[in-house]
Phi, psi and omega in degrees: 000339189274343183269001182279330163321325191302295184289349203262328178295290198321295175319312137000319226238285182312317168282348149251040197260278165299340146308297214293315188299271167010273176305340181298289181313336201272312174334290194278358174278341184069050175266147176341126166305340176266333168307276211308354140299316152329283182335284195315297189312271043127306182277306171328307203296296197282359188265345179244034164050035171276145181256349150188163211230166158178176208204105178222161187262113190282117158258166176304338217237018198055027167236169183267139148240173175255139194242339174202155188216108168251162172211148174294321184243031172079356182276074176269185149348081190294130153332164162063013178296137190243156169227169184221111164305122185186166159086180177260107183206162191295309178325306180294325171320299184315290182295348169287307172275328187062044175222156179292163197213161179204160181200143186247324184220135203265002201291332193267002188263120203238123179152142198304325195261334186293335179308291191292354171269340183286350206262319174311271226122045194268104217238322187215186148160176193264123165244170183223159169269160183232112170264107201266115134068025187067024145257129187282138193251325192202225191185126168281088186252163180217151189249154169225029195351350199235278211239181167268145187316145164310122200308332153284354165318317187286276166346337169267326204273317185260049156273338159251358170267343149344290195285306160339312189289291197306317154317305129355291172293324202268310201270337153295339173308294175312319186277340172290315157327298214283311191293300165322331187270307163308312200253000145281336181294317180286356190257349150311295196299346177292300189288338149329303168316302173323274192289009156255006168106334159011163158270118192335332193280335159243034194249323171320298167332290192276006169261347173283343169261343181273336181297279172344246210311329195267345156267037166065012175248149218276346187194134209224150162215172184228106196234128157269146142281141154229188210289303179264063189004078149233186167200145244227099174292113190264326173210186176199226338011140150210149200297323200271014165088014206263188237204141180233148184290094160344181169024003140342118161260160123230175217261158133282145187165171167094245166203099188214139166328320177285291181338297209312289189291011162255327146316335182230354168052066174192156142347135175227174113225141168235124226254352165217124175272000168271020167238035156265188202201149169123198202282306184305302205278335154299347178273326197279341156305311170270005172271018180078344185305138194252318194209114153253162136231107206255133171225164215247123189269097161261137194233131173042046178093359196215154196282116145279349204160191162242165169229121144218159174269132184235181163215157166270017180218316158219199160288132207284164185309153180318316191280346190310309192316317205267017222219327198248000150297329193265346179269000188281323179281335151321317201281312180303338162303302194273000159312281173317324182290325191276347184267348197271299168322346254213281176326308184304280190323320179304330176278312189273002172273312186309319185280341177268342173280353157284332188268343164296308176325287180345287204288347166271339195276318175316306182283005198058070191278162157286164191293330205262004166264335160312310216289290196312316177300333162311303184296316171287317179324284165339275225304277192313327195275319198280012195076010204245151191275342188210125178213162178230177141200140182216191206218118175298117156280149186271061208235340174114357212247177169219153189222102197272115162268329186231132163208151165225119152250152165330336206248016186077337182306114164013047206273151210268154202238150188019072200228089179275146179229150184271115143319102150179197168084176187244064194261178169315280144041276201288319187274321138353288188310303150312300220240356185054019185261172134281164229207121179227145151213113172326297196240091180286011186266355187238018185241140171252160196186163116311298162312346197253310153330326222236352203244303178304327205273001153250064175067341206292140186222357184216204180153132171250104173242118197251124167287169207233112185256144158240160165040031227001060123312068193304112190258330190203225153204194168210112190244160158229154181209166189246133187260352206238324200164187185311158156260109187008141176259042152248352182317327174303289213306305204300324189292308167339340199268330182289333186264339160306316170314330187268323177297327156318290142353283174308297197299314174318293182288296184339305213281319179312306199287313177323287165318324173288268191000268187326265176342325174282316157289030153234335152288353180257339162309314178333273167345315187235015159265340165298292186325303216281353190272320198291328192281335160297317197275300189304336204241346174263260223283343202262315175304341131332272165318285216310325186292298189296310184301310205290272226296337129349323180259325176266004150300307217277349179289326185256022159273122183317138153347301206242034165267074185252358157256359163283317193306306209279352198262317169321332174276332166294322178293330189258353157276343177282318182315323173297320175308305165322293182291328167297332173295286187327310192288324189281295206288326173294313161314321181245016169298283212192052168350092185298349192291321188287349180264320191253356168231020172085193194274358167291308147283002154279298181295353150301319161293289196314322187308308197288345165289330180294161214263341163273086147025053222259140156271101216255179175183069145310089155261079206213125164242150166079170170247176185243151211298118184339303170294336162302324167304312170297328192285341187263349175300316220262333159305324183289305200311299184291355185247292173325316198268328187268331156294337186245292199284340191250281191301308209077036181282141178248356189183148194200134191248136182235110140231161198236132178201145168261125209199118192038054162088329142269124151002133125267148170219143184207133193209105174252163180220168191272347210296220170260007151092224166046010169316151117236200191258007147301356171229106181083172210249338182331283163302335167275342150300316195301303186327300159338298163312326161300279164325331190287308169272055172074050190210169153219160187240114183237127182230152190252146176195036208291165196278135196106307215250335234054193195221122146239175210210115145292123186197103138307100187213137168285140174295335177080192186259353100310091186297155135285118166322143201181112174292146195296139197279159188236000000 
């Protein structure tokens, strides 16, 4: 008799020994957590001699659910049974202590499943708590109808729940696994997208659908800010496939998720929408939305945007803020990647459209063809619906030289506006600065005026310094909003050009300038010498031979060697004044002061030593220095053709033609001049250039030479009857 208490423990012991192994084996096999919950109630029950076992799960919301249920006589517990913790109950004890609990009688027990267990016959029971990683996740309990459990139940029992916690722990471990495995695959596949280059509209697309699914939420968005708080929908999702408007604005403000994160650039949620409020939060009401959670897309250090997910049924996991981060660092990748491509391109459209500018200013273009090419350039590059660019007159006015708009239309050219008022213009004009307005409805101008009145709402103006001075500006606008706040800077590189451009012609005109007054000083100090020789020393000369001849007329008969030396002397004298008249003649050719350049090259043709063919088409005469100047060329290419070429024959033609002069003078000769030899052809050359003309010469060796000279008339001729 004494050994059987002995054999009735082993037995004990063996048999839960073999329960505990059982569940153990279903744990390590990795089976579906409710079987192995079954298995726990179910073996616990029979191994502690129990009439029903359950097993239920503590929710946030303060209730039990039942997760698994046995009965010795098949009525057990229904699963998904839900209860709300309150009252003296085993259930409520655990979760109050997170310690096992017992009740021997059930006649004092309040509460919705103690209801249903007294309605069972239910007279007592044990729960032990299930503990997860030291978080209480639920409870075991087993029951008795007849008596109260044996004083060692809580101790067997929680050896299974032991085993229960670890099941628990390996199938949430698996679904987080599973889940990690799901959101990287979907955060690769994003970034796959990213790193081919992808276009932003779809990379947007697929991180906002990739978010939406993988956190479970009925509606995902990709949203920007912009400058005048609002924000700007770029893509979206929603689970039931139904469509949210793209490019949707709203304003921000109140207490809403987009409001909350642009305000604080963190993380927001808000788990009821119904006591948020403002523009967002009526839109996210009338799209079914319940519960947000929004995280702040930053690119390169400043807020782009938003990202958030929402649901229709309640507030979303805990974990979402830190799950929908990692897809925010995508969307700022293909951000940061698409403005960098963006940049780029923007940079090398900006350098060919400067190096186009460039190469007119290189070539020395007119100003008034820089000026345009400045503007359509500006105008396109910067995106702007309209540009000018014009020059402060000193009358107090501005004088628009250039305009381009977008629609293709007219922009009016030497179109003055008076300077005052606080329009771009006027304030440039004060301050030499660049200049921005946003908002043109409240600026007063003439110019600001003239803006309104084609549409116009923003508008950028860079001045255009020549030598530093301020000669002008170059401005661009806008029909749609404010304009980049890089626009100052992009414009600047066009109006250095053009003031590079202006100083080029100032300096050009200047050079001319100059240079023609000095040939014409030149001119006329040759006039004033010749007409000295002529009105002095030759009228002179001329005085002394009369008196000489009439010396030698009144010398006696038989003075016939006074005759003669006197006849020697008015005769060196003639030599003289025929010398004098050649140095005066070629001093200033009086015929060309008094009879244009058509009986000047007739004389020249009938002197030359050379054979000249002439063919003049010049009616009238022509502006004096242009005579001289195609004179001296005839002159100097016939003298160079007899002394040099070995010329046998020389063709002179002259013709007028669309406002210039041509002169053209070819020879037979031997060819090989150039202006490297003697100072002659490089005077002409000189002469030329000075008045806006230029001089080209052939000369291949052998072939003979001929010599060009281009020269303009200006716009004004001197008048003259034609010469015949």
């Amino acid at each position: 008799m004494t050994g059987l208490p002995g054999r009735a423990g082993a037995d004990r012991f063996t048999g839960e020994q073999a329960a505990l192994r059982r569940v153990a084996t279903l744990v390590a096999r990795g089976t579906p957590a409710e079987q192995v919950f079954s298995a726990v109630t179910e073996e616990a029950a029979r191994l502690l001699g129990a009439d029903y076992a359950t097993m239920g799960r503590y929710g946030p919301d303060g209730t039990s659910t039942v997760v698994a249920g046995w009965s010795g006589t098949g009525a057990a517990f229904p699963v998904g049974t839900q209860a709300r913790h309150g009252g003296r109950n085993m259930l409520t004890l655990v979760f109050q202590t997170g310690r096992a609990a017992r009740v021997d009688d059930y006649s004092g027990v309040s509460n919705p499943l103690a209801d249903v267990g007294r309605e069972m016959g239910l007279r007592a029971a044990v729960g032990v708590p299930i503990s997860v990683e030291g978080a209480l996740w639920g409870v075991v309990a087993v029951g008795s109808r007849s008596q109260p459990l044996p004083v060692g139940t809580e101790a067997q029992l929680a050896r299974f729940t032991e085993l229960a916690a670890t099941a628990i722990a390996n199938a949430e471990a698996r679904l987080e696994l599973g889940a990690y495995a799901e959101e990287q695959a979907a955060l690769r596949r994003v970034a796959t997208l990213v790193a081919r280059g992808a276009t932003p509209e779809e990379v947007f697309a697929a991180i906002t659908e990739e978010a939406g699914r993988l956190l479970g939420a009925s509606f995902a968005m990709l949203a920007r800010y912009d400058r005048n708080s609002t924000i700007q929908v770029v893509a979206t999702w929603i689970s039931t496939g139904g469509a949210f408007p793209v490019g949707g604005e709203s304003r921000l403000g109140g207490r809403n998720v987009p409001t909350l994160v642009f305000q604080t650039r963190r993380a927001a949620r808000i788990d009821d929408y119904a006591s948020a409020w403002g523009a967002a939060a009526e839109a996210a009401r009338e799209a079914g939305i319940r519960a947000t959670v929004g995280v702040p897309v930053i690119v390169e250090g400043d807020l782009w945007g938003i990202m958030a997910v929402g649901s229709g049924t309640g507030p979303l996991p805990a974990g979402t803020e830190v799950h929908l981060a990692a897809f925010t660092e995508l969307a700022a990748t293909a951000v940061a990647n698409a403005q960098a491509r963006v940049e780029l391109r923007g940079f090398a459209e900006e350098q060919a459209a400067l190096r186009r500018v460039a190469t007119l200013v290189a070539q020395e273009a007119p100003p008034a063809e820089v000026f345009a090419a400045v503007t359509e350039e500006a105008g396109r590059l910067l995106r702007a619906d309209h540009a000018t660019t014009g020059r402060y007159v000193p009358d107090g006015t501005v004088s628009i030289v250039a305009g381009w708009d977008s629609t293709g239309a007219a922009a009016p050219v030497c179109n003055h506006a008076e300077i005052g008022g606080q329009d771009l213009h006027t304030i440039m004009f004060q301050t030499g600065r660049p200049v921005r307005i946003d908002d043109l409805a409240d600026v007063s101008g003439t110019a600001a005026d003239l803006a309104r009145e084609v549409g116009l709402r923003a508008a950028v103006g860079v001045p255009i310094t020549v030598e530093g001075r301020l000669w002008g500006f170059t401005v661009v606008e806008s029909r749609g909003g404010p304009l980049p706040a890089c626009t100052e800077a992009r414009l600047a590189g066009f109006t250095e050009l053009a003031g590079t451009a202006i100083a080029n012609a100032e300096a050009q005109t200047a050079l001319t300038s100059s240079r023609a007054r000095i040939v014409a000083t030149a001119d006329a100090t040759r006039r004033r010498l010749e007409r000295n020789l002529h009105d002095g020393a030759q009228q002179r000369l001329v005085s002394l031979a009369l008196e000489l001849r009439a010396a030698e007329a009144a010398a006696p008969p038989d003075a016939s060697e006074l005759v003669e030396q006197l006849d020697g002397v008015a005769a060196g004298l003639d030599g003289v004044l025929d010398e004098l008249r050649e140095i005066a003649r070629g001093v200033h050719p009086a015929i060309l002061a008094d009879g244009g350049l058509r009986p000047a090259l007739k004389t020249l043709a009938r002197r030359s030593a050379v054979p000249v063919h002439l063919d003049i088409h010049v009616d009238g005469r022509l502006p004096e220095p242009v005579e001289i100047a195609a004179y001296y060329t005839v002159s100097e290419a016939l003298t160079n053709a007899a002394k040099h070429a070995g010329a046998t024959a020389a063709d002179v033609q002259v013709a007028e033609s669309d406002g210039v002069l041509q002169v053209r003078v070819r020879d037979n000769g031997r060819g090989g001049a150039d202006f490297s030899r003697g100072s002659g052809l490089v005077g002409l050359k000189d002469r030329a250039e000075a008045l806006g003309g230029h001089l080209r010469l052939q000369s291949p060796r052998g072939a003979g030479t001929t010599l060009l000279i281009t020269l303009p008339l200006g716009e004004v001729r001197r008048t003259a009857v034609r010469s015949t």
